[in-house]
C-alpha positions as CSV (number, residue, x, y, z in Angstrom):
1,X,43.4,-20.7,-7.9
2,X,42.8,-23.7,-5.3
3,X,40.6,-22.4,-2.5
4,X,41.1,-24.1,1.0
5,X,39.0,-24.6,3.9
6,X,41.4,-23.9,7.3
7,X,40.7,-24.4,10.5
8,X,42.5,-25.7,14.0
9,X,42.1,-29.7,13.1
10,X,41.5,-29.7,9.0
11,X,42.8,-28.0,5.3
12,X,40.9,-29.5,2.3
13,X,40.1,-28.5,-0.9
14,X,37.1,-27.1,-2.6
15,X,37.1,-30.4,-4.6
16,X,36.8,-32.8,-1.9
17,X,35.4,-30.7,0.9
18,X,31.8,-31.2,0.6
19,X,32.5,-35.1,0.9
20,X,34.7,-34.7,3.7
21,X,33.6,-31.6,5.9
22,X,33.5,-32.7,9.6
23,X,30.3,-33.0,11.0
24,X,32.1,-30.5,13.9
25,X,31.1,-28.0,11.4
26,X,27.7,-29.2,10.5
27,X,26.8,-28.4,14.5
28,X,29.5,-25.4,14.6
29,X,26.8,-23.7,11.8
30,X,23.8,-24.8,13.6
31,X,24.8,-23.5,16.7
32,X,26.2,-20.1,15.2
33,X,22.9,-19.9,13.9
34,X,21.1,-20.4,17.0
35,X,23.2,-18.1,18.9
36,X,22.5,-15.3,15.9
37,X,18.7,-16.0,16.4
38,X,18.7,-16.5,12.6
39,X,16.0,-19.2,11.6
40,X,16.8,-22.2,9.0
41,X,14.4,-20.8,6.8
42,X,16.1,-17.1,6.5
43,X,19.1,-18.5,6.4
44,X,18.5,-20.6,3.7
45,X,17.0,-17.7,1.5
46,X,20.3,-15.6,2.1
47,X,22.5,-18.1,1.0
48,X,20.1,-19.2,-2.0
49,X,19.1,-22.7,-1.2
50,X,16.2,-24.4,0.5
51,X,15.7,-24.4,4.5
52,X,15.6,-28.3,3.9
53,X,19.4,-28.4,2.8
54,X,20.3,-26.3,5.9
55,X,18.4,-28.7,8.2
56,X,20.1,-31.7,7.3
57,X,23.4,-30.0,6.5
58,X,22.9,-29.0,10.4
59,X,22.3,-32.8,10.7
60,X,25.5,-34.0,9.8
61,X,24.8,-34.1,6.3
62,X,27.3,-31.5,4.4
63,X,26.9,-32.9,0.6
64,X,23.2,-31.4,1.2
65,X,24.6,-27.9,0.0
66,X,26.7,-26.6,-2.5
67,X,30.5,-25.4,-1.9
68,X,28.5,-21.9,-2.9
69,X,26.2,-22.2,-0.3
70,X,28.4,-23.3,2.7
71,X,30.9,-20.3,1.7
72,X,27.5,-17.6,1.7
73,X,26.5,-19.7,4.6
74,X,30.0,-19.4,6.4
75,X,30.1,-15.3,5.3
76,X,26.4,-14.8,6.8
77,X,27.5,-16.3,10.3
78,X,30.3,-14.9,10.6
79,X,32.4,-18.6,10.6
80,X,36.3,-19.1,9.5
81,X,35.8,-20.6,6.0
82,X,37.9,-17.9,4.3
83,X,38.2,-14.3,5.3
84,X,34.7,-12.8,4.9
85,X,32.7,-9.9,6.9
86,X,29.4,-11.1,8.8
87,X,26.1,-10.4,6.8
88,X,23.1,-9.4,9.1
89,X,19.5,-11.2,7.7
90,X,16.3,-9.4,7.6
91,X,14.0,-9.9,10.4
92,X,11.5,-13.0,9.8
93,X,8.2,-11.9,10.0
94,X,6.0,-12.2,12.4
95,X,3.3,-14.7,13.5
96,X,1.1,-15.1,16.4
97,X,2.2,-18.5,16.5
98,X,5.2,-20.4,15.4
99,X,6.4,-24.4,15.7
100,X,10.2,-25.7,15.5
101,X,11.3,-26.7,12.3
102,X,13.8,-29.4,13.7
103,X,12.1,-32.7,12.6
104,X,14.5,-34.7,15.2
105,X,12.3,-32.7,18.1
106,X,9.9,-34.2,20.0
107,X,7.1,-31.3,19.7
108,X,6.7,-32.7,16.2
109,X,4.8,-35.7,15.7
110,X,5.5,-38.0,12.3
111,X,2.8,-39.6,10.4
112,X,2.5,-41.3,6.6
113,X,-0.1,-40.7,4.0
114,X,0.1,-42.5,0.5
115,X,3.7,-43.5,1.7
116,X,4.8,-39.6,2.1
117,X,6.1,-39.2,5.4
118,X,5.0,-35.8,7.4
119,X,5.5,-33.9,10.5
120,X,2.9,-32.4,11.9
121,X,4.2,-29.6,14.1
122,X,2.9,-28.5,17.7
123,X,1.6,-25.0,17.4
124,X,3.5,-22.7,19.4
125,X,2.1,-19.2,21.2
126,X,4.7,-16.7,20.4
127,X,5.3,-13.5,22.5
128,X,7.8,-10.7,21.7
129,X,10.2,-12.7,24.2
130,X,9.6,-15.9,23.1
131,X,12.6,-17.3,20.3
132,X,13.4,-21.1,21.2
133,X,12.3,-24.1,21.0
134,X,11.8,-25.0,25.0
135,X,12.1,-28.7,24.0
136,X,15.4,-28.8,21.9
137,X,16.6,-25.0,21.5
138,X,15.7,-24.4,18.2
139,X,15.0,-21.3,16.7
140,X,10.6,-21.2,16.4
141,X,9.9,-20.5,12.8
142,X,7.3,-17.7,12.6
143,X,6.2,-18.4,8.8
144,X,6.3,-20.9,6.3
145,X,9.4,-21.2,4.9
146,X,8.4,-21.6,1.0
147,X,5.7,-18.5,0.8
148,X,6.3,-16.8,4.1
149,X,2.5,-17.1,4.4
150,X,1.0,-17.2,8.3
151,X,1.6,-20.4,10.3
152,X,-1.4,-21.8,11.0
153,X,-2.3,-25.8,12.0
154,X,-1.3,-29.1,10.0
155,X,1.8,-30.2,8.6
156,X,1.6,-28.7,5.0
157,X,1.1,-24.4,4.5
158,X,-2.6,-23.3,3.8
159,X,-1.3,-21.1,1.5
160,X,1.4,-22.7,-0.7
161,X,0.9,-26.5,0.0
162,X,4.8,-27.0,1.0
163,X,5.6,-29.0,4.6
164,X,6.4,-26.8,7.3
165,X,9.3,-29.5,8.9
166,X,11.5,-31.3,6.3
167,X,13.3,-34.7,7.4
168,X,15.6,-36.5,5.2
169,X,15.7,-40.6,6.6
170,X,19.2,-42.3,6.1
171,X,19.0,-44.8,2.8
172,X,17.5,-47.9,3.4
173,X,15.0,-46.8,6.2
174,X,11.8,-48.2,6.3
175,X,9.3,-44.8,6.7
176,X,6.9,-46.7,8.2
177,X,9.2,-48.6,11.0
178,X,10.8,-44.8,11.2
179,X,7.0,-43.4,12.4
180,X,6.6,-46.0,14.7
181,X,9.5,-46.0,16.6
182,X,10.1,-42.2,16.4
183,X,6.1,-41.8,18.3
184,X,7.3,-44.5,20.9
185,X,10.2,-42.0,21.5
186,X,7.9,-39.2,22.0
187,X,5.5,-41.4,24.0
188,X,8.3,-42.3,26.5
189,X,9.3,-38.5,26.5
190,X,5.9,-37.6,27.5
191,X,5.5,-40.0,30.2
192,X,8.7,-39.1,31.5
193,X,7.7,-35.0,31.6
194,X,4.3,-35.4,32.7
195,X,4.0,-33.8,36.2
């Protein structure tokens, strides 16, 4: 039975979709996911893959995840991929402090040890009210996304060793170019906020 993916502008097939899914979708999942309050990491453990995958699916890149996971993905949301009932995720758990898992957000600061490339994530007060990212609208991630251990400073978890903020860099990027430029970016942002 040939499964196919319809909406207003497409129709592909299971096949070929994860090659060709618009990148429409990519940001129609990241902002459904937004809008639900839903973090990358939760939403990653429902649908069985890593909060990685769903962060640069998100960023335009849909042969991160599996066919699998953008149909569980699709179901939890509540987004036309076929004719499925919206899923409600567990409540994260809680943190006195949380930081934005976006990697493209300029509250996270880059840096390279050994030749691995890190974010380091600004530490975030949370309150009861408090879900977003102020700086790009992100949902604040309130534990680490591997162990669900307590967010506390630095760019790796205290507790299992994983990064807190993935990035993926295009093919071909130099890591080292990528930090520096990406810090002048958040230099320039800076200047331009400060009061």
């Amino acid at each position: 039975m040939e499964r196919t993916l319809n909406t207003e502008h497409w129709t592909l097939d299971t096949e070929n979709i994860m090659a060709h899914l618009p990148t429409e979708f990519c940001k129609q999942v990241a902002a459904a996911r937004r809008a639900q309050g839903i973090t990358q990491s939760a939403l990653a453990k429902s649908a069985g893959c890593k909060q990685s995958a769903v962060s640069m699916f998100e960023s335009g890149h849909p042969e991160k995840l599996s066919m699998e996971a953008v149909e569980k993905i699709a179901k939890i949301l509540n987004i036309p991929l076929e004719a499925q009932k919206h899923k409600e995720l567990p409540a994260a758990s809680c943190s006195k402090k949380g930081y934005c898992p976006n990697s493209a957000c300029l509250s996270n600061i880059p840096y390279i040890i050994n030749c691995d490339l890190f974010i380091w994530p600004k530490l975030i007060g949370l309150t009861d009210e408090l879900k977003y990212c102020s700086i790009c609208g992100e949902v604040l991630e309130r534990s680490c996304p591997q162990c669900g251990g307590q967010v506390t400073e630095g760019a790796c978890c205290g507790i299992c060793g994983h990064p807190r903020v993935m990035t993926a860099l295009p093919p071909g990027t130099d890591p080292t170019e990528w930090v520096t430029e990406r810090r002048n970016e958040i230099q320039q942002w800076r200047r331009l906020t400060d009061k």
